[in-house]
FIFIVO-720798 format. One record per residue (C-alpha): x, z, y; residue in one letter. Coordinates in pm, whole numbers, plus 50000, padded with zeros to 5 digits. Layout:
BEGIN
XZYa;...
! end
This chain:
BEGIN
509464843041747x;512964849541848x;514034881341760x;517284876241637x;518644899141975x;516434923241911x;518724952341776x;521934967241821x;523644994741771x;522745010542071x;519185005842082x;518535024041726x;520285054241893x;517205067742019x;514805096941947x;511835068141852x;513865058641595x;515305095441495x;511355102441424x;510605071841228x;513675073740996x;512395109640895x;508885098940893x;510145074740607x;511915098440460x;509325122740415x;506625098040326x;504255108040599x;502595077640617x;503955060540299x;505745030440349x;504005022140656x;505575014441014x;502395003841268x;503135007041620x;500934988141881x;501234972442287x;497664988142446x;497674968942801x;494484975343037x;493444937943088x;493144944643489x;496234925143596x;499474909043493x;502194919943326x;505244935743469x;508614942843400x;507994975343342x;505614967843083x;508144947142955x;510224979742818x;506924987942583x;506514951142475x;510064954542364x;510254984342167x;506894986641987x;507784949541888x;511214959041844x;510284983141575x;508424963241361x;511254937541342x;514134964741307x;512284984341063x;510704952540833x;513214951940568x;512404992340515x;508924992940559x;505504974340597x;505774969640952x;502904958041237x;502664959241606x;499364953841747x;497934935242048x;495174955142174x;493664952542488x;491794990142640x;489144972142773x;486775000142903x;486434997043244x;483934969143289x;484844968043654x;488114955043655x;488574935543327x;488374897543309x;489224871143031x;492084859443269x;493934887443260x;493724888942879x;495094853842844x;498094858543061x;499334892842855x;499204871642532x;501474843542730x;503314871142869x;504384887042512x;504464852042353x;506754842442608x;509184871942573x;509164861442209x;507064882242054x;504294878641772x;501254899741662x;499964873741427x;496774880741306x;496904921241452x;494624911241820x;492144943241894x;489834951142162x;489004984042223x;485574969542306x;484904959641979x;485154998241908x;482235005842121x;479635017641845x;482465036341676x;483265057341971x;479385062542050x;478855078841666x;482075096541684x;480665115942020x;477385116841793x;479485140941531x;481115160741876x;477755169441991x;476805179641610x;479365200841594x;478815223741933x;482155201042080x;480495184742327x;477945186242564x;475875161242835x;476635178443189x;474775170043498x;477005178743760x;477615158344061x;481055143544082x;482465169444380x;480785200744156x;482645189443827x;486205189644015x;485265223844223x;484205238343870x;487445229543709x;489295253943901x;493055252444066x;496305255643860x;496385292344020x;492815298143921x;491005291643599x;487935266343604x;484295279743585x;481665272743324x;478975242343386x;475495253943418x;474395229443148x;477395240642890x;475465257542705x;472765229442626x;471275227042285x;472595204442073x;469065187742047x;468575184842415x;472625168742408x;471575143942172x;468055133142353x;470315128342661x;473395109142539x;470695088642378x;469545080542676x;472295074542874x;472745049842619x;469615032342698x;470275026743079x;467305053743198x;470205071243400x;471835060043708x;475665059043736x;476665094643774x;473815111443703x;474825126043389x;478125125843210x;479835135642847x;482305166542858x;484585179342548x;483605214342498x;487085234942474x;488435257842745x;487545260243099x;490065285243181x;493205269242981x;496175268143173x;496415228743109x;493795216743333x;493205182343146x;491965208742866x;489005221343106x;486575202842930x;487385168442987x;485075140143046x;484365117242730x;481755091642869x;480385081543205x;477385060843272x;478425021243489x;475834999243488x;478384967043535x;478994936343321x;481554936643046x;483714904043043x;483124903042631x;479944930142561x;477874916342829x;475184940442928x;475034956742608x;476674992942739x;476445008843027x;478075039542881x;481685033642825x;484045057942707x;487025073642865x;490605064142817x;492005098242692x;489225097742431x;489015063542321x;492965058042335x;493255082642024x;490235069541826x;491525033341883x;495145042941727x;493065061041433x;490665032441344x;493865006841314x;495895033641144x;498445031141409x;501575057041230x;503085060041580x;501585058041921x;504055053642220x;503205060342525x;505495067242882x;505875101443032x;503065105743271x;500875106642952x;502475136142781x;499875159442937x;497445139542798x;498605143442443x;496365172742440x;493505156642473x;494945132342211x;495595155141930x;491935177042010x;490035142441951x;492145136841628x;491325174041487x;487785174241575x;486715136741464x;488505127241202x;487925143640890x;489745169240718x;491715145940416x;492255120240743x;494405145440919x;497675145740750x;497935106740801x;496765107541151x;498475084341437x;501045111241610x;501675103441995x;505115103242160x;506105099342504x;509485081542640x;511035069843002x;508855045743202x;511325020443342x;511325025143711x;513394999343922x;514685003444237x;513264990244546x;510434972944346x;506774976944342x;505874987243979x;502034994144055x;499324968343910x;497624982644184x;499854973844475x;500724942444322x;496904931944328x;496964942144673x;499334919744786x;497674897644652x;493814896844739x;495164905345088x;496884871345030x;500474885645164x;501564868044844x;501034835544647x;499354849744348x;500784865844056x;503374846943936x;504674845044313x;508754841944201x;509174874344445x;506624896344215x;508184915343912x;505514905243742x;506754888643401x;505004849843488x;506924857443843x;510214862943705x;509384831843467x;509044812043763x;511894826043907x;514274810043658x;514954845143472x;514904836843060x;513144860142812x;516544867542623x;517524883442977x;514644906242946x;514494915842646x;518844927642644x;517614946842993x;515064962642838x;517614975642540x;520264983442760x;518215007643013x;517415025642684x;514615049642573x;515025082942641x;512465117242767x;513935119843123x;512835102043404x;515045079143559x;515455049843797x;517335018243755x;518964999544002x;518474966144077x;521894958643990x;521614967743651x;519164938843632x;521114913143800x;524034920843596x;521994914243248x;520824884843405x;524264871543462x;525654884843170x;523084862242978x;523124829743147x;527064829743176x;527844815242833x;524954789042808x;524484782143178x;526024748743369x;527874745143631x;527814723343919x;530004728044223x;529364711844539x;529424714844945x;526354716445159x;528104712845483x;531314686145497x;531194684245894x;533994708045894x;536844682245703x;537804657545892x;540004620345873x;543124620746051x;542654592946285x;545404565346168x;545974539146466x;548714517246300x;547084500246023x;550244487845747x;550174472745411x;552974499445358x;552194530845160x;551864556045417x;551094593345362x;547824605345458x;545964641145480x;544474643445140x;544874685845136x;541424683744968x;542584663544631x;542414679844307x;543854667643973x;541374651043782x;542724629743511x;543374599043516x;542964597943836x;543674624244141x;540814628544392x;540744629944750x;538124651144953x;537744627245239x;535104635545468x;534034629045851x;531134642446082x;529604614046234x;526374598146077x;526404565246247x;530204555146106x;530374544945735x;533384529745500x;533024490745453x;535814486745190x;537674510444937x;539514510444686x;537674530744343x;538384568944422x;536164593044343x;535924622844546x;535144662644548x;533324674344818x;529934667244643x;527264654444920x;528804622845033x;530804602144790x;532834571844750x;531614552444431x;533384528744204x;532074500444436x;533524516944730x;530994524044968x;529234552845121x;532144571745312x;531744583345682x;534134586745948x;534114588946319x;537244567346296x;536564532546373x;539784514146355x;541884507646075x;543624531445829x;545854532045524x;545164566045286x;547774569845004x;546624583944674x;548164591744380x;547794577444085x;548444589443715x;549604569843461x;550084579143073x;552084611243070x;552184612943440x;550304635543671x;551134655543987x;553444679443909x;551824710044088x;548374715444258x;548914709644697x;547924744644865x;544654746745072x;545224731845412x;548454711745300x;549194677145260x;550084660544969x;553204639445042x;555214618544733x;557414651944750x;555094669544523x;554354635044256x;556904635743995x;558604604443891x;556134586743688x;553794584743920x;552614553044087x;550954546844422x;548834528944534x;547584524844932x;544364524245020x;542884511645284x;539654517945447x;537684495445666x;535574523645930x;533354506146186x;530504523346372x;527194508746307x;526984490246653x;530134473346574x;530664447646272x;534204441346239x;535074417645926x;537344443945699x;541084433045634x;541894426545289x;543044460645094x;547014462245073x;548804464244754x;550754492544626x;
! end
């Protein structure tokens, strides 16, 4: 796992971190650091998920030589509907990819199934929950507006004998989907509607990628989400912003079915920034529609933010991973431009990243068309060379695909597409008669004594002293011609 980028100075200065150094401190939950990544296994991952993936695995690196630190992989897998083992397999790549380990610390909420089934037992026990019968449509008109307070459900006040015979049932698939449902018991007039007696289970008769057919009552998120964090003794539970209402419904599950000595230790939730990036689609949802409406080549299409799409892309996890710490975590909203991304991206491949230069279109230099061929040194239009020791290059280049060099002297050249090797060949021209090019070459201690200026010739005016030349002369012939090539002058 690479972590060794995974702190700075900047990224401790946070309120996450504020709460776990007093948490130590205080010896709330010992010596113990346990954060965890929750992903739905409905899709792939994002960059925005990226952020989380980061910081709850950030923690348990920045924190291990303090505490006994974990971060958990656990996939909320309770919604049968849109869950498959693919999407499970490409969030562990994902976070293995980024760097990341959770060793031996893989949950499924799933697996939690009978847990949260005898925890709702204990709810309906204790008068804190009931089985309502309500239609969809009459549960949301009975909840009420935020102006106006929510009304009681006819079947509130059920027994808690009659509660039990029904969840019991639900249980064993004698129910349709919908028919009945499982509602916390707490305040239908509260000013926080998510408090109005909020659903707990729903009956889906639909295959579960890992269960099977065993359920076909699954729990809800807001009540599952706090009972998974309790039964792995999760310390602190991050989630993004648009779950701080929810955090309600988080702490009423904790108090009411955990059990009284349990409560001091309890997993605590806390809410940062989501990381929202401009002019990019950070919706599982929308992504998947793109896809199945085939508008895109899947999800690791290189124009998806999707993590195995910027993977493809070229972008490296170390790029990710300093984004991620530099957009920092904070409680406000915010959005980050795109910008902001690019730059970490270029900020991390410029030390380790090659270079290569070259020219996709050399129609645009062209030979000066020589007439007099001479064995003397004459000076030719070389404004393209560039010092290259020992030897000074010449950017010779032509337009015309059917005329080729037949005889050169070695030069090596700069324009990168079409290039005279050591052997002399491959040049093009739209010359065909003869001409004599004049290049300069170095010899120990010598060298050109400044650079020529874009556009300029290089004449023996700007060679010092110790320079030799030597003349060149190239042999052009169109193809439908086959002139023998003189013999190369001497310098």
């Amino acid at each position: 796992m690479s972590t060794s980028d995974a702190s700075t100075s900047g990224t401790r200065d946070n309120f996450i971190y504020d709460i776990i150094d007093e948490d130590l401190e205080e010896g709330t939950y010992g010596d113990r650091v346990v954060t965890r990544f929750p992903p739905e296994p409905n899709g792939y991952l994002h960059i925005g998920h990226a952020k989380s993936i980061v910081l709850n695995f950030g923690i348990k690196h920045d924190y291990a030589d303090q505490a006994d630190t974990r971060c958990h992989l656990r996939f909320d897998d309770t919604n049968p509907e849109t869950e498959s083992t693919e999407y499970v397999d490409s969030i562990k790549d994902a976070v293995q990819w980024l760097g990341y380990d959770w060793e031996e610390h893989e949950y499924y909420a799933s697996d939690y199934f009978e847990q949260f089934y005898q925890y709702a037992i204990k709810l309906i026990k204790q008068g804190d929950a009931y089985v309502d019968s309500l239609s969809v449509e009459e549960i949301r008109e009975y909840r009420g507006t935020v102006e106006e307070p929510g009304k009681p459900s006819p079947y509130r006040d059920r027994s808690v004998e009659e509660n039990l015979e029904l969840f019991r049932k639900m249980k064993a698939g004698e129910f349709e989907d919908g028919e009945h449902v499982l509602r916390a018991k707490i305040d239908m007039s509260s000013p926080h509607m998510i408090m109005r007696d909020p659903l707990l289970f729903r009956i889906k008769h639909a295959h579960h990628y890992r269960q099977g057919d065993d359920w076909c009552i699954y729990p809800m998120y807001d009540y599952a989400h706090p009972l998974e964090d309790a039964i792995e003794d999760v310390t602190h539970s991050l989630c993004t912003l648009e779950f701080d209402n929810n955090r309600r419904v988080y702490d009423w599950v904790m108090e009411h079915c955990l059990d009284e000595e349990e409560q001091p230790s309890r997993p605590r939730q806390y809410e940062f920034n989501r990381l929202n990036l401009g002019y990019t689609v950070m919706s599982k949802t929308k992504l998947r529609h793109l896809i199945e409406e085939g508008l895109v080549g899947g999800w690791d299409d290189p124009r998806l933010p999707t993590i195995s799409g910027l993977r493809r892309r070229g972008v490296p996890p170390s790029a990710i991973r300093s984004f991620c710490r530099e957009v920092g975590v904070t409680r406000s909203q915010s959005r980050v431009q795109i910008g902001h991304f690019e730059h970490a991206l270029r900020d991390d491949l410029n030390p380790k990243a090659p270079r290569v230069m070259a020219r996709s279109d050399t129609r645009s230099n062209r030979l000066s068309p020589w007439t007099t061929p001479s064995p003397t040194p004459i000076t030719a239009d070389i404004s393209g060379a560039t010092s290259m020791a020992p030897m000074i290059t010449a950017g010779l280049s032509c337009s015309n695909p059917r005329a080729e060099i037949t005889a050169a002297r070695p030069i090596m050249t700069s324009d990168g597409s079409t290039k005279v090797n050591w052997s002399g060949t491959g040049y093009r021209s739209t010359n065909s008669r003869w001409i004599a090019v004049m290049a300069p070459m170095a010899t120990a201690g010598g060298r050109p004594s400044r650079r020529p200026k874009r556009n300029q010739p290089m004449t023996a005016s700007g060679i010092r002293k110790e320079t030799k030349f030597i003349a060149i002369r190239a042999a052009f012939t169109l193809n439908r011609r086959h002139e023998p090539p003189p013999a190369t002058a001497s310098a």
